[in-house]
VEXROTI-300245 format. One record per residue: residue in three letters; y, z, x of N, C-alpha, C in turn. Coordinates in steps of 0.02 Angstrom, whole numbers. Atoms other than C-alpha are relative to their C-alpha. Last residue first. Layout:
N
<resn->ALA; nnorth->Y; nup->Z; neast->X; canorth->Y; caup->Z; caeast->X; cnorth->Y; cup->Z; ceast->X> .
...
***
This chain:
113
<resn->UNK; nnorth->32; nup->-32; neast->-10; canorth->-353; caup->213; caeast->-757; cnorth->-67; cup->-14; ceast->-78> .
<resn->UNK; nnorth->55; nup->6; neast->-25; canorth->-280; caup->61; caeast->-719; cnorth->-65; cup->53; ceast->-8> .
<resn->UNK; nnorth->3; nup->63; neast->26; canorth->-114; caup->61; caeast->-808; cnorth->-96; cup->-5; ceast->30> .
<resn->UNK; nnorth->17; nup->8; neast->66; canorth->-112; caup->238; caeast->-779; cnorth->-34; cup->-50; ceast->-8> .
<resn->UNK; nnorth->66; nup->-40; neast->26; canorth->-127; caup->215; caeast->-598; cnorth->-29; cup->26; ceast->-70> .
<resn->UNK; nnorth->63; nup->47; neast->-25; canorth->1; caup->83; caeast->-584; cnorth->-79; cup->21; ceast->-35> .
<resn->UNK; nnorth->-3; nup->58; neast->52; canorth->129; caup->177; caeast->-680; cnorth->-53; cup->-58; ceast->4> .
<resn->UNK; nnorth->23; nup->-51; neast->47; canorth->110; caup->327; caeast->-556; cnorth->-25; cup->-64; ceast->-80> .
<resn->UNK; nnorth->81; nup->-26; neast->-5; canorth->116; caup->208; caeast->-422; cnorth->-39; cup->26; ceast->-35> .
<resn->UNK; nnorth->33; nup->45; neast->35; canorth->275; caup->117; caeast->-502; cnorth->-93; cup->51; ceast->28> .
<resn->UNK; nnorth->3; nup->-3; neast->65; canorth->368; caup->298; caeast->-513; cnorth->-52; cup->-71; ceast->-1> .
<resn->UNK; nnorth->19; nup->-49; neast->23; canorth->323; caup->341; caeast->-332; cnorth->-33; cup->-17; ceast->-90> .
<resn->UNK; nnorth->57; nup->23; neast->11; canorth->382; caup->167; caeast->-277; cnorth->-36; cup->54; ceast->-29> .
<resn->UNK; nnorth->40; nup->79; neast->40; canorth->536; caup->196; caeast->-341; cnorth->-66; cup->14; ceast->-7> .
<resn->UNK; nnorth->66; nup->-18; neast->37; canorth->566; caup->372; caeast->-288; cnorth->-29; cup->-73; ceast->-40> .
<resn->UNK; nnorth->-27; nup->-7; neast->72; canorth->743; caup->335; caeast->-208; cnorth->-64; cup->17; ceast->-45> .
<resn->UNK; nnorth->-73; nup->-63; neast->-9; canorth->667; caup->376; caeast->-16; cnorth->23; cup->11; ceast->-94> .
<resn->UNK; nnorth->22; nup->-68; neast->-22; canorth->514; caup->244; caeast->-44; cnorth->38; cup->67; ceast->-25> .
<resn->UNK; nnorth->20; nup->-10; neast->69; canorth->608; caup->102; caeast->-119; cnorth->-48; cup->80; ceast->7> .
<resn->UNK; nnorth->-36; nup->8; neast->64; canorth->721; caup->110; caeast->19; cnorth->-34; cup->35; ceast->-93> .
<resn->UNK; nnorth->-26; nup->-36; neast->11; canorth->594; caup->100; caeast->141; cnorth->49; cup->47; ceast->-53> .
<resn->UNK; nnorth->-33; nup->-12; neast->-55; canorth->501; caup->-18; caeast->100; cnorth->21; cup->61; ceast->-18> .
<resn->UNK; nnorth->-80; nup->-23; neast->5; canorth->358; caup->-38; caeast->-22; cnorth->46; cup->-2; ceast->33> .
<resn->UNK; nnorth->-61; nup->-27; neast->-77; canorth->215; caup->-141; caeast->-50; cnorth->70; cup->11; ceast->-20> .
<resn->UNK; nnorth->-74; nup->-8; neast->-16; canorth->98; caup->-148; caeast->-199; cnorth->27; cup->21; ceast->45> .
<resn->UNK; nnorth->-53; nup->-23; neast->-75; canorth->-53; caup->-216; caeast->-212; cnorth->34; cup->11; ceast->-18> .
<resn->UNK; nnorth->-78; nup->-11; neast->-13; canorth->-177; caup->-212; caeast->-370; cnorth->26; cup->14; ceast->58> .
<resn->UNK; nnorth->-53; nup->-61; neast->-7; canorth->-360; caup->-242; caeast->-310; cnorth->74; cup->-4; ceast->-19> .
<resn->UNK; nnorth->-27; nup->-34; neast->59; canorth->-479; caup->-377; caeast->-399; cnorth->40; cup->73; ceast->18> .
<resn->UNK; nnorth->51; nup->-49; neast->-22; canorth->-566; caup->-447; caeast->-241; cnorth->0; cup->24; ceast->-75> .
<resn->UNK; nnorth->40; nup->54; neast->30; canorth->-448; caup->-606; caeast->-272; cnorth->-78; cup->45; ceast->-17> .
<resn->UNK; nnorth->-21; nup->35; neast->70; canorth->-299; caup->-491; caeast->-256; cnorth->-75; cup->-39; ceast->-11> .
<resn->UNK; nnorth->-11; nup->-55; neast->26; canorth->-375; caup->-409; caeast->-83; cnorth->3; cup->-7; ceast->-100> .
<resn->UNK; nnorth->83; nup->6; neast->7; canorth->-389; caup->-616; caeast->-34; cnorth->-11; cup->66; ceast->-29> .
<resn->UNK; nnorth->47; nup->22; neast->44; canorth->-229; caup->-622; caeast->-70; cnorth->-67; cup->0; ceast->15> .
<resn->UNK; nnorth->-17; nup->-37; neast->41; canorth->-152; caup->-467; caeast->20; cnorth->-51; cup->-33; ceast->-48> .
<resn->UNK; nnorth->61; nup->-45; neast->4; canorth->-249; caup->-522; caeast->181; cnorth->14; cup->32; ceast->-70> .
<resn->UNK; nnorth->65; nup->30; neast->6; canorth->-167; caup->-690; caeast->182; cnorth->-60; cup->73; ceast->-28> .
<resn->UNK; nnorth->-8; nup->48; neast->64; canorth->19; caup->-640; caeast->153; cnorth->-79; cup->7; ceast->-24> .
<resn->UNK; nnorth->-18; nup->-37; neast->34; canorth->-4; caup->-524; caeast->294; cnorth->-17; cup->-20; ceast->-75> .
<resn->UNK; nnorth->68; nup->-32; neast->13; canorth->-95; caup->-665; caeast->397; cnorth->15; cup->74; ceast->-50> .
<resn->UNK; nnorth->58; nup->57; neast->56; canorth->54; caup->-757; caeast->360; cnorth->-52; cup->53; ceast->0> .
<resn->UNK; nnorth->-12; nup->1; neast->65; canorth->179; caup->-639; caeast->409; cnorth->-52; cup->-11; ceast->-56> .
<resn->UNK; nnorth->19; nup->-57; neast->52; canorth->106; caup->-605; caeast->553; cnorth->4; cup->16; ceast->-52> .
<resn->UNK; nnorth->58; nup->-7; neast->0; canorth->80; caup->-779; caeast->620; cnorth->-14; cup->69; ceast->-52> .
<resn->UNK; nnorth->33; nup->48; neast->-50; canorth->270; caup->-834; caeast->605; cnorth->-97; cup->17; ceast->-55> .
<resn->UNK; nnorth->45; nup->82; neast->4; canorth->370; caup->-742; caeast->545; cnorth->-55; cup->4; ceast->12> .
<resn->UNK; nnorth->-19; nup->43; neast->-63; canorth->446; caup->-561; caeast->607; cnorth->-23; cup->-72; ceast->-4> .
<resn->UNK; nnorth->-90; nup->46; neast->26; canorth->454; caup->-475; caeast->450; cnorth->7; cup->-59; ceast->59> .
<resn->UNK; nnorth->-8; nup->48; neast->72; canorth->282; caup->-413; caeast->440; cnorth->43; cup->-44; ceast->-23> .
<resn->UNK; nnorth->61; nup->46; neast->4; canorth->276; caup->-342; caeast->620; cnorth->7; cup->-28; ceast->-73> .
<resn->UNK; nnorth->51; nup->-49; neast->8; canorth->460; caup->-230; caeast->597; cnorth->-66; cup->-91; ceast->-3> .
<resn->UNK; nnorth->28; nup->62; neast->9; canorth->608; caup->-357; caeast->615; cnorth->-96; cup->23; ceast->24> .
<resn->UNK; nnorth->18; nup->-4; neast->-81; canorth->692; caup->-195; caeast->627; cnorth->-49; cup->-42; ceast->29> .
<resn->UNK; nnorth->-64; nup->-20; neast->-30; canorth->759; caup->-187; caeast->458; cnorth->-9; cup->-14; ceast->82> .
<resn->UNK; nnorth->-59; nup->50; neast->38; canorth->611; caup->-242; caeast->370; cnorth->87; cup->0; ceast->23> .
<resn->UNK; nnorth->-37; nup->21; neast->-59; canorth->504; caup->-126; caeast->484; cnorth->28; cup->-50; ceast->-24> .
<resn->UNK; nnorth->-59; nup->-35; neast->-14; canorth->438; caup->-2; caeast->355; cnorth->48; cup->-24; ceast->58> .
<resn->UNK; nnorth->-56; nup->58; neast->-51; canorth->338; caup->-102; caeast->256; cnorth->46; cup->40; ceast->11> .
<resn->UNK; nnorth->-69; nup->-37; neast->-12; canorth->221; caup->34; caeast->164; cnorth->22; cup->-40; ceast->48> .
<resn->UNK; nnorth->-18; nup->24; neast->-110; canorth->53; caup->-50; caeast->111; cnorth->77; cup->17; ceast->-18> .
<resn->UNK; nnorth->-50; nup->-11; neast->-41; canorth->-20; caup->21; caeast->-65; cnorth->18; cup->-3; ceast->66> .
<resn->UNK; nnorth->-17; nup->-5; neast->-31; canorth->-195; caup->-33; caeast->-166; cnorth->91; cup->2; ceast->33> .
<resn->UNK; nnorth->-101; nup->0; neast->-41; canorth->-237; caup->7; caeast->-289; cnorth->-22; cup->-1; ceast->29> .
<resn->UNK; nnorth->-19; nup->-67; neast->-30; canorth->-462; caup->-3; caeast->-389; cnorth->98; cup->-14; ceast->26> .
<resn->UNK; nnorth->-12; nup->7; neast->-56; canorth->-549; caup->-161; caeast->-429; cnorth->42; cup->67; ceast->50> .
<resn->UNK; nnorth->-11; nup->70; neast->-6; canorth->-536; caup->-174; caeast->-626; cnorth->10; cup->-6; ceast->87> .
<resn->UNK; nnorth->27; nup->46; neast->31; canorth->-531; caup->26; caeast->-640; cnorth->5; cup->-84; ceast->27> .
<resn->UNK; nnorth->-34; nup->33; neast->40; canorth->-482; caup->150; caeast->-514; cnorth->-41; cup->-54; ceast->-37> .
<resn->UNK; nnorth->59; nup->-15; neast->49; canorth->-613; caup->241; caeast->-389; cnorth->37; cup->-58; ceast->-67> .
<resn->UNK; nnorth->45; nup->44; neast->7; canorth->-520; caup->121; caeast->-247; cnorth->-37; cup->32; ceast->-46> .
<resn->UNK; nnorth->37; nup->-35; neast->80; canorth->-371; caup->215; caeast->-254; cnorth->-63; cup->-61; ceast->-30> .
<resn->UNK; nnorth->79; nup->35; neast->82; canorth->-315; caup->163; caeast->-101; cnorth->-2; cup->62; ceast->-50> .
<resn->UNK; nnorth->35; nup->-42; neast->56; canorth->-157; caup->214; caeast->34; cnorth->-45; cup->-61; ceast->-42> .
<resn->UNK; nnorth->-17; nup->-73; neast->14; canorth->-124; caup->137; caeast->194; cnorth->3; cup->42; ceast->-26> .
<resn->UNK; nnorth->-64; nup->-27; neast->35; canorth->-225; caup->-18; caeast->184; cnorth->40; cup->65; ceast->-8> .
<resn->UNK; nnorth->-24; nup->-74; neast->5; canorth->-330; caup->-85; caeast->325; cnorth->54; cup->18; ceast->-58> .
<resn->UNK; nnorth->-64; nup->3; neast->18; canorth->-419; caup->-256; caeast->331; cnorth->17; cup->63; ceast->-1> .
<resn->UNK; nnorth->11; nup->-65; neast->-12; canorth->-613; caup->-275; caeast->411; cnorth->71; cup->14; ceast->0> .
<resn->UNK; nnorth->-76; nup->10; neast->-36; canorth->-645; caup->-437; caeast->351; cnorth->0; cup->87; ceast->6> .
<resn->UNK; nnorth->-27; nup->51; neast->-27; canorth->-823; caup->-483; caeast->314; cnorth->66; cup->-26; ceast->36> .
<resn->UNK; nnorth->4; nup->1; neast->-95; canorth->-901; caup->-335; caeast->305; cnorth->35; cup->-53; ceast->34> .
<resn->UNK; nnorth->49; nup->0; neast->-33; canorth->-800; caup->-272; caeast->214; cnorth->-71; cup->-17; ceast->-5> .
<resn->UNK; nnorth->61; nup->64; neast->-15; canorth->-679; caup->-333; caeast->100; cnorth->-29; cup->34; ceast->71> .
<resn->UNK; nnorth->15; nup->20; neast->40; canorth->-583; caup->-133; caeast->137; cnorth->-12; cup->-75; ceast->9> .
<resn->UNK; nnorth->35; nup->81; neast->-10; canorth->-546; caup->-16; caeast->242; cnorth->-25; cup->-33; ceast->-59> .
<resn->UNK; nnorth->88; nup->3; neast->42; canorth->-444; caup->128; caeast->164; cnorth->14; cup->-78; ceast->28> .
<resn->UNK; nnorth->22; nup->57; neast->-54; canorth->-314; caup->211; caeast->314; cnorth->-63; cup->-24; ceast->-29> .
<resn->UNK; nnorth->-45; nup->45; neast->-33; canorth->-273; caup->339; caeast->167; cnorth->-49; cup->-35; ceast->70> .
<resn->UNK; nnorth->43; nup->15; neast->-59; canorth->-400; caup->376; caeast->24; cnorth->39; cup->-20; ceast->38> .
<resn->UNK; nnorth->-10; nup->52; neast->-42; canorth->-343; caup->438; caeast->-153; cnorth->-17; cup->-7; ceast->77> .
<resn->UNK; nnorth->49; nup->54; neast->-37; canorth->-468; caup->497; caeast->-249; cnorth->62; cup->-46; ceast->33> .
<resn->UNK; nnorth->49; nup->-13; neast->34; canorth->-320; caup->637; caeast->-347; cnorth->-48; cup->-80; ceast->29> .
<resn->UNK; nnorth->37; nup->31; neast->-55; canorth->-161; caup->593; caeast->-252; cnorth->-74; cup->15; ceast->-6> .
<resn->UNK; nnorth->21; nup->73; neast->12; canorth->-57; caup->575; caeast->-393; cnorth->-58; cup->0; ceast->66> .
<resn->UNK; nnorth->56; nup->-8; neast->20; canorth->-10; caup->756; caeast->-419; cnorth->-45; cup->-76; ceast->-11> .
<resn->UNK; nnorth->20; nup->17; neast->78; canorth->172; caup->723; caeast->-407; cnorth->-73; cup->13; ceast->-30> .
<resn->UNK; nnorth->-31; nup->-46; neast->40; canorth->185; caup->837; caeast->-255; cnorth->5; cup->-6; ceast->-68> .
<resn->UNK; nnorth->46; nup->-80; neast->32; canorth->47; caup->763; caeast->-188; cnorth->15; cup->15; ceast->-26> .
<resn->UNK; nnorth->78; nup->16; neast->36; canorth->107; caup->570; caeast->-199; cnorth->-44; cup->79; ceast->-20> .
<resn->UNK; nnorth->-5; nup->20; neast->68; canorth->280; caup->634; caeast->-137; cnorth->-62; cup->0; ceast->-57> .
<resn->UNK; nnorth->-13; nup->-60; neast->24; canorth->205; caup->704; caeast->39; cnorth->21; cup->6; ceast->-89> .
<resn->UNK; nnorth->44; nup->-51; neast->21; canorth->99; caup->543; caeast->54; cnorth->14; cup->74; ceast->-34> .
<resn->UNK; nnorth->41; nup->35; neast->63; canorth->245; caup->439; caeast->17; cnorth->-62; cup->67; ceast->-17> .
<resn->UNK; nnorth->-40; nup->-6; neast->46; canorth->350; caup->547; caeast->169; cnorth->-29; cup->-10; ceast->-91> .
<resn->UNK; nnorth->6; nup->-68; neast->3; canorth->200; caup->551; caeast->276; cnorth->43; cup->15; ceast->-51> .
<resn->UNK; nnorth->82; nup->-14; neast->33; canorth->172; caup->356; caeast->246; cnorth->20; cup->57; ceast->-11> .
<resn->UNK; nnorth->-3; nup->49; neast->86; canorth->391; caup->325; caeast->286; cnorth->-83; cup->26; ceast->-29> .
<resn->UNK; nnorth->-52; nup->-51; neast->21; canorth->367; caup->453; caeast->457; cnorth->-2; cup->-41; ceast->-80> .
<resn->UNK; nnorth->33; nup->-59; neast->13; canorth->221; caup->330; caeast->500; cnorth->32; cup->54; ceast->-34> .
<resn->UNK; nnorth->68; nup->5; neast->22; canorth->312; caup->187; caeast->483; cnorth->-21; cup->50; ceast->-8> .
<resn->UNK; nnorth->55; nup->42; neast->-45; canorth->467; caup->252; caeast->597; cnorth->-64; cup->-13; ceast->-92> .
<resn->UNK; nnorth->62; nup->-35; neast->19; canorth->626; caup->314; caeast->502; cnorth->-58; cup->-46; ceast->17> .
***
């Protein structure tokens, strides 16, 4: 299942639970200074707003998994996001498909609302 197919999947979940109330996909964000991408936001949220990135190449030594440079700058863009005051959470696949991440999103957005 490609990346994109994994978002469409989340996204389709996220409606059906009724969670997708201000949410925002491909949300830019630290701007102007970094111009970072997250695949879902909930930037109206309290204390900084969610954020969600979908790792779907953990199996397929997908850009995040592969070392090196991308890792890091992965690493790098989460904390600085964190230092902004956004919750992250990344998912894979896996946690996707079984409704994991579903249930922490929902648990997120309380927690924040």
């Amino acid at each position: 299942m490609s990346k994109s197919e994994l978002e469409r999947e989340l996204e389709f979940q996220l409606h059906a639970a009724h969670l997708d109330e201000g949410m925002v996909r491909e949300f830019m964000f630290l701007k102007p200074t970094r111009r970072y991408r997250a695949d879902f936001a909930w930037p109206h949220l309290k204390r900084g707003g969610l954020l969600v990135e979908v790792d779907g190449g953990i199996w397929t030594r997908g850009r995040h998994t592969r070392g090196g440079n991308h890792y890091t700058e992965a690493c790098h863009r989460q904390n600085l996001a964190q230092l902004e005051g956004y919750m992250i959470l990344t998912f894979t696949q896996p946690q996707i498909q079984s409704g994991l991440a579903l249930d922490l999103i929902e648990r997120a957005i309380k927690l924040r609302s």
